[in-house]
N, CA and C of each residue as an Amber inpcrd file, in Angstrom:
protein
   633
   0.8300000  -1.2150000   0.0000000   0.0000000   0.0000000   0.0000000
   0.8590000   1.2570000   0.0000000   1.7260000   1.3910000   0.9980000
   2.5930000   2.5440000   1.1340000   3.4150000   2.7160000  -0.1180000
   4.1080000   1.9190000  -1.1100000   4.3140000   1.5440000  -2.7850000
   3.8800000   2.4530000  -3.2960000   2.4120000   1.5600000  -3.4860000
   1.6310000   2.4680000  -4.6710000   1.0470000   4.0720000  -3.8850000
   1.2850000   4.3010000  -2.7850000   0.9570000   5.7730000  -2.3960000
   2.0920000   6.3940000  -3.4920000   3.3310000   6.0640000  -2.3870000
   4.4320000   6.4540000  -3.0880000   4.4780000   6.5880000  -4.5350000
   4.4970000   5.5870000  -5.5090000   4.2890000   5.6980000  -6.7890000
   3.7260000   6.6360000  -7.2900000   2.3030000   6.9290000  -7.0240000
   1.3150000   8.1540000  -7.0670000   1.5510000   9.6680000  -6.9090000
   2.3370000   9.4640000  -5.6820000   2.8660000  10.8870000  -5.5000000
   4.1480000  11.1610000  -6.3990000   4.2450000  10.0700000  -6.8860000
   5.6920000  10.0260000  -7.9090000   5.1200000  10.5080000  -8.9890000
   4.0850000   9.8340000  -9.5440000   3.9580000  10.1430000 -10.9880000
   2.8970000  11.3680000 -10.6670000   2.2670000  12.2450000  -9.7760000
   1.8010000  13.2880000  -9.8260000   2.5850000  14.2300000  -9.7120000
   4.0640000  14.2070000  -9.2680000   4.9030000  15.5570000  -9.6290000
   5.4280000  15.1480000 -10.7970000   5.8280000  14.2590000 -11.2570000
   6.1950000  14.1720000 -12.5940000   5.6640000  14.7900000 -13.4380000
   3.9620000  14.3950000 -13.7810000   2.9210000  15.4800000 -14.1740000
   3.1070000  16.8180000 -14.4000000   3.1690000  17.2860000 -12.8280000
   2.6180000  18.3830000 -12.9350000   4.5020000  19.1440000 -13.1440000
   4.9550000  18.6330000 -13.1250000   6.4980000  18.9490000 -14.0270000
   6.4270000  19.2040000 -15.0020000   5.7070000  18.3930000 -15.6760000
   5.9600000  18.1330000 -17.2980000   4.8920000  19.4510000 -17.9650000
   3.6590000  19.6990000 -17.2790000   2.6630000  20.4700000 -17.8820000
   2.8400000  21.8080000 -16.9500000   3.2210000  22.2710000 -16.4960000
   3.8620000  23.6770000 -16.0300000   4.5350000  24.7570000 -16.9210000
   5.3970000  24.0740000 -17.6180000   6.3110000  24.3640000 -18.4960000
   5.3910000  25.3210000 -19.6380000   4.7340000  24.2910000 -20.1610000
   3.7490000  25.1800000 -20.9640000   2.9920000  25.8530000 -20.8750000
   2.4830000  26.0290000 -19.4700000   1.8340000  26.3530000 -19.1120000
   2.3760000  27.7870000 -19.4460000   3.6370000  27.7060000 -18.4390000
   4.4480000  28.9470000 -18.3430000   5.0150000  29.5630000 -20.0010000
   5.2460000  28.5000000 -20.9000000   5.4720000  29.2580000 -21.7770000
   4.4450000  29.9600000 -22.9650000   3.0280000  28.9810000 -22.4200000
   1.7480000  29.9780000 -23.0680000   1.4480000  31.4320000 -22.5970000
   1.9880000  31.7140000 -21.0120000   1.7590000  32.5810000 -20.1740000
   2.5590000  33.9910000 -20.5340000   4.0390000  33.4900000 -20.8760000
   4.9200000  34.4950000 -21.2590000   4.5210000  34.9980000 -22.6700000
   4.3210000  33.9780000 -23.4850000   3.8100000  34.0110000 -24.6960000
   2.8290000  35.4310000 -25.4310000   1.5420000  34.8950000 -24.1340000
   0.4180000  36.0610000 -24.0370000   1.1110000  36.8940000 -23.6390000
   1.7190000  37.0650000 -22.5530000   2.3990000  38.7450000 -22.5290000
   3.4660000  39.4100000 -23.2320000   4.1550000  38.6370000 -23.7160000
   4.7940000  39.3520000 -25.2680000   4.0720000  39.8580000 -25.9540000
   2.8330000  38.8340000 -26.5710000   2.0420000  39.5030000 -27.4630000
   1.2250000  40.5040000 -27.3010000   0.8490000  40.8410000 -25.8620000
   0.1670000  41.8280000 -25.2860000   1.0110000  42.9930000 -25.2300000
   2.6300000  42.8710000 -24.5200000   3.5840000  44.3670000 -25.0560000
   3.7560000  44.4840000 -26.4110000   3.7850000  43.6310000 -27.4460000
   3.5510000  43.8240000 -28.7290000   3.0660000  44.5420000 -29.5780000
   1.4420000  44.4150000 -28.9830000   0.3780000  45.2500000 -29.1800000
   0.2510000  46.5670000 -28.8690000   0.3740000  46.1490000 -27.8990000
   0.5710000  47.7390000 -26.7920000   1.7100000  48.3420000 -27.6760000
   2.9940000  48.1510000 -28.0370000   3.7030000  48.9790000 -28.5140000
   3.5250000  49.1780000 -30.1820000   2.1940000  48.8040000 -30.8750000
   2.2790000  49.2960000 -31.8180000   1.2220000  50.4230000 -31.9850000
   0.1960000  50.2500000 -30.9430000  -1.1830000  50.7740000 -30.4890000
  -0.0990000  52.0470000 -30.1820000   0.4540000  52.1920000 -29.3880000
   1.7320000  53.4670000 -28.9180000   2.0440000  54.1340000 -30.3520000
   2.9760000  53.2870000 -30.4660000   3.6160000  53.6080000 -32.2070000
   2.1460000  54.6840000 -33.2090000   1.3520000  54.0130000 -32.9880000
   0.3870000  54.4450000 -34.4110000  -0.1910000  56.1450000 -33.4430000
  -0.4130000  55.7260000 -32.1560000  -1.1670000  57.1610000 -31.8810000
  -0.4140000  58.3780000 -31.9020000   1.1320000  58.0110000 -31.5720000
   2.3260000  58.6190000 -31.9690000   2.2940000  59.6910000 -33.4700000
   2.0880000  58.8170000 -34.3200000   2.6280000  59.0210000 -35.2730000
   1.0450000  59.5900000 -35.9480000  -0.1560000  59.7220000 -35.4730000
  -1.5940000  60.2440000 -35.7590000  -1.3520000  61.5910000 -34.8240000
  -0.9320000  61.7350000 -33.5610000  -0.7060000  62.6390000 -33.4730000
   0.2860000  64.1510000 -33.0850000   1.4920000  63.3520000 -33.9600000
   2.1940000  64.3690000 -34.4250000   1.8780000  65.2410000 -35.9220000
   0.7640000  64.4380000 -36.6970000   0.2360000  65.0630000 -37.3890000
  -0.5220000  65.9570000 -36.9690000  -1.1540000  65.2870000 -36.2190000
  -2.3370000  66.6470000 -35.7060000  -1.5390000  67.8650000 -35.1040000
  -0.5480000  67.2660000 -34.1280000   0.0770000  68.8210000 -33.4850000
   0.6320000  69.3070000 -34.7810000   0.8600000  68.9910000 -35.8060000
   1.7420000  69.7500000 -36.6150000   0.4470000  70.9030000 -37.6190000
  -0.5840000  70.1840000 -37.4490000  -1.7540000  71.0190000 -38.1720000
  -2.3760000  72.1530000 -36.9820000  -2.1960000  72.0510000 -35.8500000
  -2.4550000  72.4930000 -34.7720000  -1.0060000  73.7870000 -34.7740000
  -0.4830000  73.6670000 -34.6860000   0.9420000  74.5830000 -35.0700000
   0.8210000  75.2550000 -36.1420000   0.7450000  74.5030000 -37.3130000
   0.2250000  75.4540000 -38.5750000  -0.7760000  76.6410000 -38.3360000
  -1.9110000  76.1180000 -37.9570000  -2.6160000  76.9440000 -37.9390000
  -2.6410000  78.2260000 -37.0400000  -1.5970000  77.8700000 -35.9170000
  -1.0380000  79.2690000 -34.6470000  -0.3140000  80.1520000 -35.4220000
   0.6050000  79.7530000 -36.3750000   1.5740000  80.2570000 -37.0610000
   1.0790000  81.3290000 -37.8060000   0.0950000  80.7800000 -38.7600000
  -1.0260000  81.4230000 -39.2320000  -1.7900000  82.5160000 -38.4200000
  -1.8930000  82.3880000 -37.3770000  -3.1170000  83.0490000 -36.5320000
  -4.3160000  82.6220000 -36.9110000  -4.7180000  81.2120000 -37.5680000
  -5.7260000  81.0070000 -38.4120000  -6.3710000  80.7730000 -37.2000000
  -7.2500000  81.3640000 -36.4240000  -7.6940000  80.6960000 -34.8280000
  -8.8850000  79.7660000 -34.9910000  -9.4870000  80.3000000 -36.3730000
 -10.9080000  79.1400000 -36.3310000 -10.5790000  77.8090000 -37.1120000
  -9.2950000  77.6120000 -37.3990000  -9.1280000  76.4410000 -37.8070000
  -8.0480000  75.6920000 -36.5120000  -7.4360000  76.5600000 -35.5940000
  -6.8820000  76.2860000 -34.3400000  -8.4960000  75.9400000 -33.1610000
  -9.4440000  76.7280000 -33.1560000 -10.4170000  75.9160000 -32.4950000
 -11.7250000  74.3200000 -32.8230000 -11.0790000  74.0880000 -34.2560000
 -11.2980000  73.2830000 -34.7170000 -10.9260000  71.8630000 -34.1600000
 -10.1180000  72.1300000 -33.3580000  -9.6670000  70.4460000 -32.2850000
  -9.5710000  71.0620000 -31.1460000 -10.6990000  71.7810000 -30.4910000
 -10.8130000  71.8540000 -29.0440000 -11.9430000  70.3080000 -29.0520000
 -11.8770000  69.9470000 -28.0160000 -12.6980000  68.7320000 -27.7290000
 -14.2340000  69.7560000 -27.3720000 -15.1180000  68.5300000 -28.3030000
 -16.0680000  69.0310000 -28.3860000 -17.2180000  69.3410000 -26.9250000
 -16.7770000  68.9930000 -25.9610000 -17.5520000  68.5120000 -24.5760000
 -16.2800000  69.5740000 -23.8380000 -15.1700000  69.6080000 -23.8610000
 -14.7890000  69.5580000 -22.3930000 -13.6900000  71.1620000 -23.0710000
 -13.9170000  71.3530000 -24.2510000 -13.1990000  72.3250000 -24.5010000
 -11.8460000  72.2050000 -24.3030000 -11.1270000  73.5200000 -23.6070000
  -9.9070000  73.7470000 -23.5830000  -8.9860000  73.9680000 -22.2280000
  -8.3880000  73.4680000 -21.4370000  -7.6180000  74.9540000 -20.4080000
  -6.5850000  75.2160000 -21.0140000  -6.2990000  76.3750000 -20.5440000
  -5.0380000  77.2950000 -20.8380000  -4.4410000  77.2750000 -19.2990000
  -2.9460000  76.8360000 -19.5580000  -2.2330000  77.1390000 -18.6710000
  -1.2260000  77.7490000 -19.1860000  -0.7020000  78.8690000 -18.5520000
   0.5850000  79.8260000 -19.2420000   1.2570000  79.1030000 -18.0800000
   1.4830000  78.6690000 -17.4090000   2.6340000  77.6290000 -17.0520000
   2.8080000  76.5730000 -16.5110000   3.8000000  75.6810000 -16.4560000
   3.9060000  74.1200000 -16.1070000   3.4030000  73.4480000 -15.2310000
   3.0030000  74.3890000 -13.9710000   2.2660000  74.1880000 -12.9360000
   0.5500000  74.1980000 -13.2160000   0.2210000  73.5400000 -13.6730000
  -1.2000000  73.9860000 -13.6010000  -2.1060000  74.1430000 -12.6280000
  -2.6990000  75.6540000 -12.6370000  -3.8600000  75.6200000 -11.6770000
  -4.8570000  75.6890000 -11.8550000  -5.2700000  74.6240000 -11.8720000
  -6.2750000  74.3010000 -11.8650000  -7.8460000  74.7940000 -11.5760000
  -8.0420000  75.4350000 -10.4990000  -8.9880000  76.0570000  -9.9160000
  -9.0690000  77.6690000 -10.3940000  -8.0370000  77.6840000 -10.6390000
  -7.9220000  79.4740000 -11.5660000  -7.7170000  79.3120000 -13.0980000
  -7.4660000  78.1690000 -13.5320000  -6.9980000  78.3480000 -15.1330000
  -8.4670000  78.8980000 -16.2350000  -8.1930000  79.3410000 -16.8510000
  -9.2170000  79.3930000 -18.0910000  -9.5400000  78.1340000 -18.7860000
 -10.6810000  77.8250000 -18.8350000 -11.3750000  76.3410000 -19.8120000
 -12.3510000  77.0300000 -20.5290000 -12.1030000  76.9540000 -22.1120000
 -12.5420000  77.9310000 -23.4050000 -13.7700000  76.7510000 -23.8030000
 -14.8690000  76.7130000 -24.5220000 -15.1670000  75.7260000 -25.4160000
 -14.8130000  76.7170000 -26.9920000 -15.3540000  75.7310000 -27.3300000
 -15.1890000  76.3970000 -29.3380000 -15.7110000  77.3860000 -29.0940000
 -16.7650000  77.2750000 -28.9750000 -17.9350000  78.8440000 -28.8890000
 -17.5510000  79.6990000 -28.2660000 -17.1780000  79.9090000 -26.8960000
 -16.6720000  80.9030000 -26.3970000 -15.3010000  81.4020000 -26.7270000
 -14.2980000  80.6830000 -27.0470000 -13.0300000  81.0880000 -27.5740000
 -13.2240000  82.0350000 -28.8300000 -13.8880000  81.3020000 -29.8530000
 -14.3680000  82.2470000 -30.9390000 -14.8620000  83.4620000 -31.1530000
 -15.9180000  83.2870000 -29.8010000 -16.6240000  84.6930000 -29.1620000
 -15.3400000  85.7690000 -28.9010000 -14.5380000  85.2830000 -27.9050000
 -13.7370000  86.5040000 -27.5990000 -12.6240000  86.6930000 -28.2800000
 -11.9780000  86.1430000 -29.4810000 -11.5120000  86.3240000 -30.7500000
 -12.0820000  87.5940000 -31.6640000 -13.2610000  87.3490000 -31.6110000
 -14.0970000  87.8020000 -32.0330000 -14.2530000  89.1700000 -31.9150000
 -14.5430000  89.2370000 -30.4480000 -14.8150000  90.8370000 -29.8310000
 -13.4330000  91.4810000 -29.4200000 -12.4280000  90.3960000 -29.3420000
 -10.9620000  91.3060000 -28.9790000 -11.5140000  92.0010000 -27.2880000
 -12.1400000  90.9630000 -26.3870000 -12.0150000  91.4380000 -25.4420000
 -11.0870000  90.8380000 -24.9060000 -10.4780000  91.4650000 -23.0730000
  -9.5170000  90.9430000 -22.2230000 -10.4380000  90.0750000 -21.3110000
  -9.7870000  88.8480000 -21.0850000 -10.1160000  87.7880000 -20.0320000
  -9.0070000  87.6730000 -19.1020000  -9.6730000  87.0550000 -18.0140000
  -8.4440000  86.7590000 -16.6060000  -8.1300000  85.5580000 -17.1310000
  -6.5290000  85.0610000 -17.3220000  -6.2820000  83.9250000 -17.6960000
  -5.5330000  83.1820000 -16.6850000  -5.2550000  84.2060000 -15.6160000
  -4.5710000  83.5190000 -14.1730000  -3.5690000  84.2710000 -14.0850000
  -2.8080000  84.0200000 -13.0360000  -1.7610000  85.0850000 -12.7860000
  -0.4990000  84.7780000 -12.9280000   0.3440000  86.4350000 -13.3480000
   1.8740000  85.8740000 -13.7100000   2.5750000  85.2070000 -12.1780000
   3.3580000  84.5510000 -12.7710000   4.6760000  84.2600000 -11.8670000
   5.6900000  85.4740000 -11.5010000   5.8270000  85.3880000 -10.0130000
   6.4040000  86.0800000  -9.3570000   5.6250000  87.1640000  -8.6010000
   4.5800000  87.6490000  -9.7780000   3.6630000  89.4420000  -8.9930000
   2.4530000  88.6820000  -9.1120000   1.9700000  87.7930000  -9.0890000
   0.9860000  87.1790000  -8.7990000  -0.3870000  88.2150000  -9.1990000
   0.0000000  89.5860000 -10.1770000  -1.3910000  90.0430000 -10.5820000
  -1.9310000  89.2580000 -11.5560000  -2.9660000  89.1450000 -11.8000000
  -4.0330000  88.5580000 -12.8940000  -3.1620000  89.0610000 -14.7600000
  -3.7800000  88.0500000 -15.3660000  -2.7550000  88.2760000 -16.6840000
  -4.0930000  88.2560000 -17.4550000  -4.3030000  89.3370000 -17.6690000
  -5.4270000  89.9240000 -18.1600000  -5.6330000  90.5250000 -20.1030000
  -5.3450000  89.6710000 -20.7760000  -5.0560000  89.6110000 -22.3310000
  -6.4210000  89.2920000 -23.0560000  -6.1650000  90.0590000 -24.1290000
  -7.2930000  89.2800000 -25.2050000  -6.3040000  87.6920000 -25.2980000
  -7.7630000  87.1460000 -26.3870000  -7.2610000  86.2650000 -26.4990000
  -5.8390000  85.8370000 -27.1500000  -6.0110000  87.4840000 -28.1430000
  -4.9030000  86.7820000 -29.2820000  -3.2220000  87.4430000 -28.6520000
  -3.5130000  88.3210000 -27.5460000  -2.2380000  88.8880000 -27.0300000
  -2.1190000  87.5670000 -26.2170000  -2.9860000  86.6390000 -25.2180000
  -2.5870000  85.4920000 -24.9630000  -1.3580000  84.9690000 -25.7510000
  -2.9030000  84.2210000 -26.5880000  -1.8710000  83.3690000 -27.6620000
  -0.3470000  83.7090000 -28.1480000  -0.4090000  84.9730000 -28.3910000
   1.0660000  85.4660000 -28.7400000   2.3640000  84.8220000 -27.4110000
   1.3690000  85.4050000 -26.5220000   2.7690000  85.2930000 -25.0550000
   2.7600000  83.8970000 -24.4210000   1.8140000  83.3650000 -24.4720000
   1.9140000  81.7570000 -23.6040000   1.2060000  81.1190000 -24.6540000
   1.0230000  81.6300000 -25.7690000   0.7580000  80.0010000 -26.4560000
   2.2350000  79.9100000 -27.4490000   1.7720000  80.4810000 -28.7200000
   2.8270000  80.2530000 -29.8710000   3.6710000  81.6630000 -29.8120000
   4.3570000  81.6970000 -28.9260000   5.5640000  82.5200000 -28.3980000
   6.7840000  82.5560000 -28.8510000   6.7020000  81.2330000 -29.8820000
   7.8890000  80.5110000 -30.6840000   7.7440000  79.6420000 -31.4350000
   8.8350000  79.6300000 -32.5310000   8.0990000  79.0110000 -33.3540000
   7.9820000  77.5670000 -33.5640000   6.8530000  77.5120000 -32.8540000
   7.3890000  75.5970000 -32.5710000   6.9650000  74.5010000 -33.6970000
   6.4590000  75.0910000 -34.8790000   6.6650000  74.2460000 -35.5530000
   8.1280000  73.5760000 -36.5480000   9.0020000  74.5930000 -35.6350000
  10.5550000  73.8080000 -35.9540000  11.2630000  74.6140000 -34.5960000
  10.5380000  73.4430000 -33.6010000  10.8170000  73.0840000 -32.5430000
  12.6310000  72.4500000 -32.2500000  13.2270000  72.9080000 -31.6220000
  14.3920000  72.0370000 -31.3990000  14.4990000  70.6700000 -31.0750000
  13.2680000  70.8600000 -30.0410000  13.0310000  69.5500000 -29.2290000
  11.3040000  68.6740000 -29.5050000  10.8170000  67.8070000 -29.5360000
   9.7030000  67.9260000 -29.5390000   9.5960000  66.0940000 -28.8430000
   8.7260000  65.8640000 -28.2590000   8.4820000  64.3940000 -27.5680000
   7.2650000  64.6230000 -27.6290000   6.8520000  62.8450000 -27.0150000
   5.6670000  61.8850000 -27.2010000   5.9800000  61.9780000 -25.6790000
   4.7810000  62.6410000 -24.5390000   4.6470000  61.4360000 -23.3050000
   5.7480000  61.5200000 -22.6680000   6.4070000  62.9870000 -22.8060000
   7.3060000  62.7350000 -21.9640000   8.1780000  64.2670000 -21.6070000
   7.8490000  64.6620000 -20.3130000   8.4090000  66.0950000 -20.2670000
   9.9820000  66.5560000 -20.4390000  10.1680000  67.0730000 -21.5690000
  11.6780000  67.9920000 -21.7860000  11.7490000  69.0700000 -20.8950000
  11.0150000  70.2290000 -21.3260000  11.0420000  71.7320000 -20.3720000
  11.3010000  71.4500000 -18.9190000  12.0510000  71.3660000 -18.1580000
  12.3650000  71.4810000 -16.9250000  13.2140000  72.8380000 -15.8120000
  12.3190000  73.1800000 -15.0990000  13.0680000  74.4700000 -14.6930000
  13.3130000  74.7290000 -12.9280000  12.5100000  75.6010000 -12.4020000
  12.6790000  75.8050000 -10.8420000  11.5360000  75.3970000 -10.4450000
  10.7020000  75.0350000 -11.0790000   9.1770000  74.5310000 -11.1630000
   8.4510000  73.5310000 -11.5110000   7.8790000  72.3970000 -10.5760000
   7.7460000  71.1610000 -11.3470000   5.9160000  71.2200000 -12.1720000
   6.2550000  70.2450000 -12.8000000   5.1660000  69.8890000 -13.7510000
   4.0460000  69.2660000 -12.9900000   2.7570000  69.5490000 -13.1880000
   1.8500000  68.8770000 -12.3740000   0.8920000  68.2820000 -14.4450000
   1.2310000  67.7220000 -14.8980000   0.5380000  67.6210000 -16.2070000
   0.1030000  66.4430000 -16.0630000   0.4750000  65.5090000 -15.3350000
   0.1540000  63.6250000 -15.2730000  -0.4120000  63.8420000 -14.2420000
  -0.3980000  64.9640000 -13.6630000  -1.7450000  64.5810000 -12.3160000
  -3.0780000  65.4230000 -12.4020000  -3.0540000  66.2140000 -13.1560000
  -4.1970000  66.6790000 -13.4640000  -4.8910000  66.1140000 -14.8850000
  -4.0390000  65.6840000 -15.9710000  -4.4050000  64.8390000 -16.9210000
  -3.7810000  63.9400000 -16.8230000  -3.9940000  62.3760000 -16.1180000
  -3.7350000  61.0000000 -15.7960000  -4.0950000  60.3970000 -17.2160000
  -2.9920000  59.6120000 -17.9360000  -3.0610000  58.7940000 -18.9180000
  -4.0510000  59.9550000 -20.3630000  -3.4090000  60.7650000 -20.2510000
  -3.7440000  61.5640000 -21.4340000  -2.4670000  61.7920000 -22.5440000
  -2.6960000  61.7940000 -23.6320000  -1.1640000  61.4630000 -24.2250000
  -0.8130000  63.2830000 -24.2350000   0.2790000  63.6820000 -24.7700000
   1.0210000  64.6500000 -25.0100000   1.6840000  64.9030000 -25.5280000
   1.9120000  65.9640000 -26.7060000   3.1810000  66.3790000 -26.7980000
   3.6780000  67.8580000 -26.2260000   5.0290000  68.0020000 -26.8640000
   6.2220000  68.6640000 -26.5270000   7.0630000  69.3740000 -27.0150000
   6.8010000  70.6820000 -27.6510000   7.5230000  71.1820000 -28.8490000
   9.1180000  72.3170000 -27.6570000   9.7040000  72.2000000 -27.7950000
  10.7870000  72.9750000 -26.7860000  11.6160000  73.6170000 -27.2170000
  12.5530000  74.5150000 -26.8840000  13.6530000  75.4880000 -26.9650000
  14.0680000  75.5910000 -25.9530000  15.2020000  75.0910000 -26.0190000
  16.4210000  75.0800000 -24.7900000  16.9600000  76.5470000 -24.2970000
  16.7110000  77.7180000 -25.3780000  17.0870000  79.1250000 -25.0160000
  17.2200000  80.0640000 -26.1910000  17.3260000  81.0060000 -25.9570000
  16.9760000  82.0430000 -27.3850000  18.3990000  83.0590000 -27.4980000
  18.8340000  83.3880000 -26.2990000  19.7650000  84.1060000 -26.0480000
  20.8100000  83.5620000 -24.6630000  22.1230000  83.3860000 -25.3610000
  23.1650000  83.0200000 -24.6750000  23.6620000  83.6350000 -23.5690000
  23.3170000  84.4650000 -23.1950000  23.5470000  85.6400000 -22.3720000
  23.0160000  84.9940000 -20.8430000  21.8610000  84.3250000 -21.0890000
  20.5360000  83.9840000 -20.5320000  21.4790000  82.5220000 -19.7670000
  21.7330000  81.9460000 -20.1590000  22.6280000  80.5960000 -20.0320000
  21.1150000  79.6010000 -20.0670000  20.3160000  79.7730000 -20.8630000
  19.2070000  78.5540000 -20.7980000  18.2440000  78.6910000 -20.0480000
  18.1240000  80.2350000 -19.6090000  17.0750000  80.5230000 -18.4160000
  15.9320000  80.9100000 -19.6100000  16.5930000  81.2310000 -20.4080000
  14.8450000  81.6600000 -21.3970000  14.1530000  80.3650000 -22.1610000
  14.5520000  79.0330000 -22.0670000  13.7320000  78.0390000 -22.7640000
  12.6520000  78.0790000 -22.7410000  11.6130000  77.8090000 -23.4890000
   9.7240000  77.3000000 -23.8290000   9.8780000  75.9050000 -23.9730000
   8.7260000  75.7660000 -24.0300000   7.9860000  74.9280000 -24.1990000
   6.5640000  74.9770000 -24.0390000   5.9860000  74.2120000 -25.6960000
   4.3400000  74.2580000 -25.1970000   4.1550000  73.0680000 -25.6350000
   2.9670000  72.4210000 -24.3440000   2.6450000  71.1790000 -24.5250000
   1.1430000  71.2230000 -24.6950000   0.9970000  70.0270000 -25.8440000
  -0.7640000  70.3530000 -26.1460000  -1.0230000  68.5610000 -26.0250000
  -2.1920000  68.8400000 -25.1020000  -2.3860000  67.2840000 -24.1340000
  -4.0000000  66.7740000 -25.4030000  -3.9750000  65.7850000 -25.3390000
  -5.0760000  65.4670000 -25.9500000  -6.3150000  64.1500000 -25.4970000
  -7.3990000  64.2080000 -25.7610000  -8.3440000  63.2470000 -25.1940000
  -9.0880000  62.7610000 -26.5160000  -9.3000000  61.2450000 -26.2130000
  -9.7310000  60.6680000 -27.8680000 -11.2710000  60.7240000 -27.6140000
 -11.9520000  61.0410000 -28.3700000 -13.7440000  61.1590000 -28.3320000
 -14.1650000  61.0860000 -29.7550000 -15.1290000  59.5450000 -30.0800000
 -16.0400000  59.3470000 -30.9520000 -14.3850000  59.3350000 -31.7830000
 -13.1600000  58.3370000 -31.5980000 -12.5680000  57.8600000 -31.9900000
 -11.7730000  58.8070000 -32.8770000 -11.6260000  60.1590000 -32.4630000
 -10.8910000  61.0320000 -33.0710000 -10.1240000  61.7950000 -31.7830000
  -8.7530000  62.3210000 -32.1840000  -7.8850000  63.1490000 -30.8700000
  -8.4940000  64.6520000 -30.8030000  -8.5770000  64.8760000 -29.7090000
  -9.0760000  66.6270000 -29.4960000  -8.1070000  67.2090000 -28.5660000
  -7.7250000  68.5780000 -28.5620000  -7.6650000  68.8770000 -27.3900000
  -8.2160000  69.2280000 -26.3310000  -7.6510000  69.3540000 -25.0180000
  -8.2380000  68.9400000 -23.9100000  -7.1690000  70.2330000 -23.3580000
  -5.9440000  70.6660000 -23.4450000  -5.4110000  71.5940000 -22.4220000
  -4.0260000  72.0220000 -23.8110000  -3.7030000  73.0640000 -23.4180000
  -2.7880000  73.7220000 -23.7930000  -1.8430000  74.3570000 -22.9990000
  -0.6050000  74.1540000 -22.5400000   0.2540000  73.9570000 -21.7310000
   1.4530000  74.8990000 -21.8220000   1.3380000  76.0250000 -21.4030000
   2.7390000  76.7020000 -21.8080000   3.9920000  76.7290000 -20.8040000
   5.1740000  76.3250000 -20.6430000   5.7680000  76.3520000 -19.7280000
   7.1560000  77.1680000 -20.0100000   8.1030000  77.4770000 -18.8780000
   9.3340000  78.1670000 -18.7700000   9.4610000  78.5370000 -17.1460000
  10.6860000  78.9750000 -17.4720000  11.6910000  79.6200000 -16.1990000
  10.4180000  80.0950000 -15.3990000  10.5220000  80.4020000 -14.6210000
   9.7760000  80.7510000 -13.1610000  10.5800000  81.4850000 -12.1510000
   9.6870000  82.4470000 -11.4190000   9.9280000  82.9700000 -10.2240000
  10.7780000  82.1890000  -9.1890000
């Protein structure tokens, strides 16, 4: 009796020896093919929307603004942050309609306050745009990334915590004048949200040197 126990417990690790293996190598298998995926799903939105920022740039360059509010997301509009820090609770959030509106009328809005004198930065829209949006010419950007912050200064980035898993890019300038030693770099980052299977924007991001 004690034999054939023995035996049993013999040929049940043998078993489960033999079928583990595959187990494990169906297991690894699926997750290759799953980073696989994942990195071509990456790859393609990449490469969909550096087109878009580049038509999105065109059109700043231009001042063409009604073809620049043409990829505000249709629901959630826009914020404007003139810098890396976003605040949130003070920033400006435009939809199409209203951005257009005050394009339109060339009135001044509170867009939040400068760094350092903390008064209100009080611009039309398009003196905005000039100073914290397309301030430079970033459609021949020095620097430009996918998902991943370049501009770094005395001031950290709050962009992954107020937009969690939102993609981004990154158009940058390391400095304009040597004098400066790299204290004058930009950067504007334009964050995007996918809706009814097309990219919109969702925030517009201007960053630099700080107080």
């Amino acid at each position: 009796m004690k034999c054939t126990v023995l035996l049993w417990i013999g040929f049940l690790m043998f078993a489960i020896g033999c079928t583990n293996p595959d187990k494990n190598d169906q297991t690894t298998e699926a997750v290759d093919t799953a980073v696989a995926i994942n990195a071509i799903d990456t790859a393609a939105e990449k490469d969909v929307l550096a087109t878009v920022g580049t038509e999105i740039l065109t059109a700043l360059n231009a001042k063409d603004y009604k073809s620049f509010a043409a990829y505000f997301h249709p629901k959630k509009g826009v914020l404007f942050s003139p810098y890396g820090m976003i605040d949130r609770k003070n920033a400006t959030q435009l939809t199409k309609a209203n951005f257009l509106k005050i394009i339109e009328e060339h009135g001044s809005i509170n867009w939040g306050s400068y760094d350092g004198s903390g008064e209100p930065i009080k611009l039309t829209a398009q003196k905005y745009l000039d100073k914290f949006v397309y301030n430079a010419n970033y459609l021949h950007a020095e620097k430009t990334s996918f998902n991943e912050i370049i501009g770094k200064g005395n001031s950290a980035s709050n962009l992954n915590e107020i937009f969690p898993d939102h993609p981004f890019l990154e158009y940058y300038f390391s400095g304009f004048d040597k004098k400066y030693d790299g204290m004058d770099w930009s950067s504007l980052r334009l964050v995007f949200e996918q809706y009814q299977s097309t990219y919109f924007l969702v925030a517009v991001v201007h960053d630099q040197w700080t107080i």
